[in-house]
Phi, psi and omega in degrees: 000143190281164193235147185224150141340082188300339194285349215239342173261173187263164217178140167231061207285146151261102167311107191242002180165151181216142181177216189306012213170157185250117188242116180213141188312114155273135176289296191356284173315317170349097175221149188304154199217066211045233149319340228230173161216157176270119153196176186276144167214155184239094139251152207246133181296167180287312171216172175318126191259121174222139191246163221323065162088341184267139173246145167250135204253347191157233172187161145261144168228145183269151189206140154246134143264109191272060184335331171295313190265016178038094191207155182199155190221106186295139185248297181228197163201155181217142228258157195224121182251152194302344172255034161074020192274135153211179195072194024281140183270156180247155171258134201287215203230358168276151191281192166246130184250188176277148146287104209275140152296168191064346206265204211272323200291310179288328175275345183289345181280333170297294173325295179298342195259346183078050165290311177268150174216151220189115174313138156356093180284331191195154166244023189210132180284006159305294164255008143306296182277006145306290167287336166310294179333263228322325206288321186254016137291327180309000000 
């Protein structure tokens, strides 16, 4: 699978949480998914990860949500290099689970499902991983 420029799409980045990572929703992405809905989330490292000499700035995950049974399934990842390039995504191997309050899986479900509704915090993946720093320096 080919690796693409993340800079070059349109991105509604959502802050939806900070912790060992920086998380954040594309509203962008949102699409009806059967019962369900599909969307993206990004998360960003504190600092650059470098792995056999390549930095990394973080990864996209692809998420199905079944907002009625309140349930939700990381469908892959795809790795984000510090010079904004990403993938290839790989697919993970989880099932779909309930959704716990408080976790990464519930606030990105409040954004896809629409409880929350939240302007842009960033349209680049650029200032997403700008502003995600800043947050987990606070």
């Amino acid at each position: 699978m080919a690796t693409t420029p993340a800079a070059a799409q349109d991105h509604a980045l959502v802050l939806t949480g900070v912790g060992r990572f920086a998380i954040f929703a594309d509203a962008a992405s949102l699409t009806p998914d059967g019962d369900g809905v599909r969307m993206r989330s990004l998360q960003v490292s504190e600092e650059d990860m470098i792995i056999s000499g390549v930095a990394y700035a973080g990864g996209w995950s692809w998420w199905r949500f079944d907002c009625m049974a309140q349930s939700a399934d990381r469908l892959d990842f795809a790795s984000l290099r510090a010079d904004g390039v990403e993938g290839p995504a790989t697919p993970t191997k989880s099932s779909p689970y309930a959704i716990s309050p408080g976790g990464d899986a519930a606030e990105l479900a409040a954004v896809a499902c629409g409880s929350v509704a939240r302007a842009a915090d960033a349209v680049s993946t650029g200032d997403a991983v700008r502003i995600g720093r800043a947050r987990m320096k606070d």
